[in-house]
The first five atom37 places (N, CA, C, CB, O) and aatype in JSON, in Angstrom:
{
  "aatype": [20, 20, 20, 20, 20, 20, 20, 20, 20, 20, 20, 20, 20, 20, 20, 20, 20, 20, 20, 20, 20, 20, 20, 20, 20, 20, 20, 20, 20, 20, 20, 20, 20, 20, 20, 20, 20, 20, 20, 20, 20, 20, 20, 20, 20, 20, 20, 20, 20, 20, 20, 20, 20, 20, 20, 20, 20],
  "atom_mask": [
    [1, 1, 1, 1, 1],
    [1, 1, 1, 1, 1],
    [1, 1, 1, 1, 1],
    [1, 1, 1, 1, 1],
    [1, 1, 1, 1, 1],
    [1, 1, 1, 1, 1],
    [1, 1, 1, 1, 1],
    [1, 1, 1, 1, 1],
    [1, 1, 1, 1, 1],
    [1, 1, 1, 1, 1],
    [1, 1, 1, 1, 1],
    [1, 1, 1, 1, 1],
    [1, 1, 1, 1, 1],
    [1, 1, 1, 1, 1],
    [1, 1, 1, 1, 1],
    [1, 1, 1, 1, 1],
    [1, 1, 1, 1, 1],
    [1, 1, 1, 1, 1],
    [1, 1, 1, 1, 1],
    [1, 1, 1, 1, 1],
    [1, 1, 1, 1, 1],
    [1, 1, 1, 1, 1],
    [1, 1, 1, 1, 1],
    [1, 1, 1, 1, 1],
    [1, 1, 1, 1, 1],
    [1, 1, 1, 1, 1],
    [1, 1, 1, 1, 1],
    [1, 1, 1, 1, 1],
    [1, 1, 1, 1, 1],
    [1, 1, 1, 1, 1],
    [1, 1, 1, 1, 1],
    [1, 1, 1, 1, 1],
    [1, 1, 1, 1, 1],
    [1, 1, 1, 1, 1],
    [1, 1, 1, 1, 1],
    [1, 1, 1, 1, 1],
    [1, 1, 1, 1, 1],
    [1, 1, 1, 1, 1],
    [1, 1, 1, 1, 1],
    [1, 1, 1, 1, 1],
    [1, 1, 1, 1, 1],
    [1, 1, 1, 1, 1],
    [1, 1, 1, 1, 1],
    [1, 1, 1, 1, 1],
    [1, 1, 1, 1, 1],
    [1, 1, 1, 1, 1],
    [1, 1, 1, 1, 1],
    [1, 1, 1, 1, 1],
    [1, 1, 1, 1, 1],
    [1, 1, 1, 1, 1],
    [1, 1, 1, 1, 1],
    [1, 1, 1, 1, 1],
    [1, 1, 1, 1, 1],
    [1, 1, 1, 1, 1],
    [1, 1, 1, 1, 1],
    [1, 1, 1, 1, 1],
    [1, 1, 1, 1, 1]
  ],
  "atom_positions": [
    [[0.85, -1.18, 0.0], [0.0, 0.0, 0.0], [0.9, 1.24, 0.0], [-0.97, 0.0, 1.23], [1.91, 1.33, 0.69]],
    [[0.6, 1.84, -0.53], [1.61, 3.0, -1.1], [0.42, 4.54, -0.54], [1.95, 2.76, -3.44], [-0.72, 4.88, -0.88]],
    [[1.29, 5.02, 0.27], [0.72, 6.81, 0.58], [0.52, 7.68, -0.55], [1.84, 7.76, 1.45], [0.84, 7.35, -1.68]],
    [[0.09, 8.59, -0.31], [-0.31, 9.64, -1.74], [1.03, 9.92, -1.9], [-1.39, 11.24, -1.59], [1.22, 9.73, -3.1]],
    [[2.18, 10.29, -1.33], [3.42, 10.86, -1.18], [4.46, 9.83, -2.04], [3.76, 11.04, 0.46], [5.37, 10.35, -2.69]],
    [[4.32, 8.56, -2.03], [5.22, 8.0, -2.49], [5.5, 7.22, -1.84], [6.0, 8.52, -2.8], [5.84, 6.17, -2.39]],
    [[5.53, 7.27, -0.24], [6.19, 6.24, 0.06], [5.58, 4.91, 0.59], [6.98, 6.67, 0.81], [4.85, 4.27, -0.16]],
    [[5.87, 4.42, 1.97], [5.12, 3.37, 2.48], [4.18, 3.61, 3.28], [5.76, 2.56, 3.02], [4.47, 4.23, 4.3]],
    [[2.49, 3.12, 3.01], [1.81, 3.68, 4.21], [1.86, 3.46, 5.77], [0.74, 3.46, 3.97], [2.1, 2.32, 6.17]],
    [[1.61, 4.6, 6.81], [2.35, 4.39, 8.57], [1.63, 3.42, 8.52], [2.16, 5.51, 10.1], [2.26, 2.56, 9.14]],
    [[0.41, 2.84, 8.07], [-0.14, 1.24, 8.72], [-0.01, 0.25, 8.23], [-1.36, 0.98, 8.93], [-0.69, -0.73, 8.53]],
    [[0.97, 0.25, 7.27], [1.38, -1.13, 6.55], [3.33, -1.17, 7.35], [1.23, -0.88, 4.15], [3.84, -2.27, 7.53]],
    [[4.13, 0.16, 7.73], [5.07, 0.09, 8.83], [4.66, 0.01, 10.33], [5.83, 1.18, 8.71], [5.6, -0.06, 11.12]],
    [[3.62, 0.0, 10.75], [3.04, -0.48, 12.18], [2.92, -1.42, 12.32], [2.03, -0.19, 12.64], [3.37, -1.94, 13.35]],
    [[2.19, -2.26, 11.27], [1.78, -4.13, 11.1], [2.81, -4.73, 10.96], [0.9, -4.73, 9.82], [2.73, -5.95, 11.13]],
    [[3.89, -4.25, 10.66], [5.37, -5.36, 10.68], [6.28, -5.05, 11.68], [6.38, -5.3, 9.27], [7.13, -5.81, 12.16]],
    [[6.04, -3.7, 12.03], [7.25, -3.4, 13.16], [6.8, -3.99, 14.38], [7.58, -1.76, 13.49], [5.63, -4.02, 14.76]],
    [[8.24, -4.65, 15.22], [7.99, -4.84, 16.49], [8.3, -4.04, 17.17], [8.34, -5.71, 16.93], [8.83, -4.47, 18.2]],
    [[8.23, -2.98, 17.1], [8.43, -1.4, 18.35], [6.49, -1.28, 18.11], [9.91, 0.82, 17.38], [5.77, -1.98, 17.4]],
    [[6.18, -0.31, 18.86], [4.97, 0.54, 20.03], [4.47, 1.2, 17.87], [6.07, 2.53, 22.09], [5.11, 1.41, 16.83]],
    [[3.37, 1.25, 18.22], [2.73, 2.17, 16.86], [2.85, 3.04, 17.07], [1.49, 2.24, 16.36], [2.95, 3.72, 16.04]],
    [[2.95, 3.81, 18.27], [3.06, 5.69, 18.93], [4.82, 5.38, 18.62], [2.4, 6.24, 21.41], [5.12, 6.4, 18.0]],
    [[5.85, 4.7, 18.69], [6.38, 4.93, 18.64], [7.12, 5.02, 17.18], [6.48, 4.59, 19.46], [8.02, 5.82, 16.94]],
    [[6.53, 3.93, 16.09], [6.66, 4.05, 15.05], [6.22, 5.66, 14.07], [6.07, 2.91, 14.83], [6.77, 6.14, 13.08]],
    [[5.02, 6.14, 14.85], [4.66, 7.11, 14.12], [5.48, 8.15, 13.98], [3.65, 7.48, 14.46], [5.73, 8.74, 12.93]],
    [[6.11, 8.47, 15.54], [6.73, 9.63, 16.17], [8.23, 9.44, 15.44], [6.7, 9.57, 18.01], [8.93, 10.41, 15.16]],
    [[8.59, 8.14, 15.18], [10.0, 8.31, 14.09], [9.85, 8.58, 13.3], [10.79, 7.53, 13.66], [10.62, 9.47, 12.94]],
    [[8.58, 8.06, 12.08], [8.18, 8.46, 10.9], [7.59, 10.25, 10.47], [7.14, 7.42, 10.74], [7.77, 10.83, 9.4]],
    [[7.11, 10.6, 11.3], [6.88, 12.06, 11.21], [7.8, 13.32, 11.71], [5.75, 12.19, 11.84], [7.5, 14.51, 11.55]],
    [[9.33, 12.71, 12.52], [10.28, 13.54, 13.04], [11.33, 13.78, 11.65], [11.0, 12.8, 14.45], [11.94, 12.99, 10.93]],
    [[11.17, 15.51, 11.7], [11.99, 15.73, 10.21], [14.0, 16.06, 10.95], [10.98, 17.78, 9.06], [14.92, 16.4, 10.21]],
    [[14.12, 15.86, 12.28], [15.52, 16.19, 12.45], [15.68, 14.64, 13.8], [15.81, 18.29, 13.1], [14.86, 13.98, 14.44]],
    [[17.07, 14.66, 13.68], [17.35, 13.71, 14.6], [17.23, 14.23, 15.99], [18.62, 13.18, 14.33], [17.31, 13.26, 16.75]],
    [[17.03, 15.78, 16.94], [16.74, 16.01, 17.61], [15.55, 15.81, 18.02], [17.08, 16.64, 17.58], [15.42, 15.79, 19.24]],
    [[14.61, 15.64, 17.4], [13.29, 15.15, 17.52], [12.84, 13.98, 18.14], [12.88, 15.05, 16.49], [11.69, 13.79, 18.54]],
    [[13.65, 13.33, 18.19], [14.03, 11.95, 18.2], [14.65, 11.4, 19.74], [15.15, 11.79, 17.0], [14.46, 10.3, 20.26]],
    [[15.29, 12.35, 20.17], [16.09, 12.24, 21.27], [15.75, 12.61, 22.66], [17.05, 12.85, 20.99], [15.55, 13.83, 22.67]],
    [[15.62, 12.19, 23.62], [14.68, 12.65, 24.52], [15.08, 14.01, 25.02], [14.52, 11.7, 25.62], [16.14, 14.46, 24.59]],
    [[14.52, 14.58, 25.68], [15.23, 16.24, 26.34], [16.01, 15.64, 27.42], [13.93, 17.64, 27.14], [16.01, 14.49, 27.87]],
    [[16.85, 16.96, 27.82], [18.28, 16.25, 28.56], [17.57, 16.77, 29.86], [20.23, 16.95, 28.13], [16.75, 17.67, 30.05]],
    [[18.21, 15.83, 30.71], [17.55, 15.54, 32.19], [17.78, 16.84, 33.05], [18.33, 14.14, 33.02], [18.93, 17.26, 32.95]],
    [[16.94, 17.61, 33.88], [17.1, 18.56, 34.94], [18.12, 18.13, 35.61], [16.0, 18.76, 35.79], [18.13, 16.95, 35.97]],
    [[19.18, 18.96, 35.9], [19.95, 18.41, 37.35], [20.04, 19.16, 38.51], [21.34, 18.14, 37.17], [20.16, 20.37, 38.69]],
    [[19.92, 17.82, 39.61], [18.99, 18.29, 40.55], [20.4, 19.44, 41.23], [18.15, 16.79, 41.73], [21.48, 19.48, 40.64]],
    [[20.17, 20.21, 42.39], [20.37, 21.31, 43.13], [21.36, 20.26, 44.21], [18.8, 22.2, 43.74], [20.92, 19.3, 44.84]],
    [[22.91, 20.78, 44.22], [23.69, 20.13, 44.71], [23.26, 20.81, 46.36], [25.2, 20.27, 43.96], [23.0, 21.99, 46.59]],
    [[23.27, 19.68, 47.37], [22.46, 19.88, 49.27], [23.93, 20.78, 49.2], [22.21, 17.93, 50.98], [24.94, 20.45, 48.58]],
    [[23.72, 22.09, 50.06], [24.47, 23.0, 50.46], [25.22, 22.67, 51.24], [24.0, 23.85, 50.81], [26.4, 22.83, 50.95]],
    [[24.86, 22.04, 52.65], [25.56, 21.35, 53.78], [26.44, 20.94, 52.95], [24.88, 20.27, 54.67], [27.38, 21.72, 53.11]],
    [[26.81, 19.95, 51.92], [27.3, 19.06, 51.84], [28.57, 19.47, 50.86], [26.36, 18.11, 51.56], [29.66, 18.9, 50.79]],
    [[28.01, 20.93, 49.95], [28.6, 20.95, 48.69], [30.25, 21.34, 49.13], [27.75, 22.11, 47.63], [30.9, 20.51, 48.49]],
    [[30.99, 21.98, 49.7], [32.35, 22.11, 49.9], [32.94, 20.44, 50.32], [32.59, 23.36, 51.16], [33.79, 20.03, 49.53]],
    [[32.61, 19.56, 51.34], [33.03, 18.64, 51.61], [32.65, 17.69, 49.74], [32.31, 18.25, 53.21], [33.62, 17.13, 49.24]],
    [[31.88, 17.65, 49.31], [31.57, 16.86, 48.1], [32.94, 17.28, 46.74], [29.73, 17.4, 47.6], [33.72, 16.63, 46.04]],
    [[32.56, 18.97, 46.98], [34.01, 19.47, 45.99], [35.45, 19.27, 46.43], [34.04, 21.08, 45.78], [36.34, 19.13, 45.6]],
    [[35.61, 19.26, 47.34], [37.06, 18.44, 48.0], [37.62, 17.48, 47.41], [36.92, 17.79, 49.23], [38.75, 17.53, 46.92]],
    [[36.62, 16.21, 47.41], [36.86, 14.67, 47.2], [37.48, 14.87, 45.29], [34.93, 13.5, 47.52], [37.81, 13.88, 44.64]]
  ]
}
């Protein structure tokens, strides 16, 4: 089954892939590899008490 676009239709790549269909879609519709990549993690607030003895080591 072929999309208006040309290529392969997302529900003929959902029915064969073994990854998640939300996850198949979300690769198929991401136009940059950042898209793709999860957001980079908060880091947490170094405990004050602690932070000179921690920067020492």
């Amino acid at each position: 089954m072929r999309s208006p676009r040309g290529g392969v239709a997302i529900q003929v790549i959902t029915g064969t892939s073994p990854t998640d269909r939300r996850t198949d879609r979300r690769n198929a519709h991401a136009v940059t590899v950042d898209e793709l990549l999860p957001p980079p993690r908060q880091s947490r607030q170094m405990p004050q008490p602690w932070a000179e003895y921690l920067d020492s080591r």
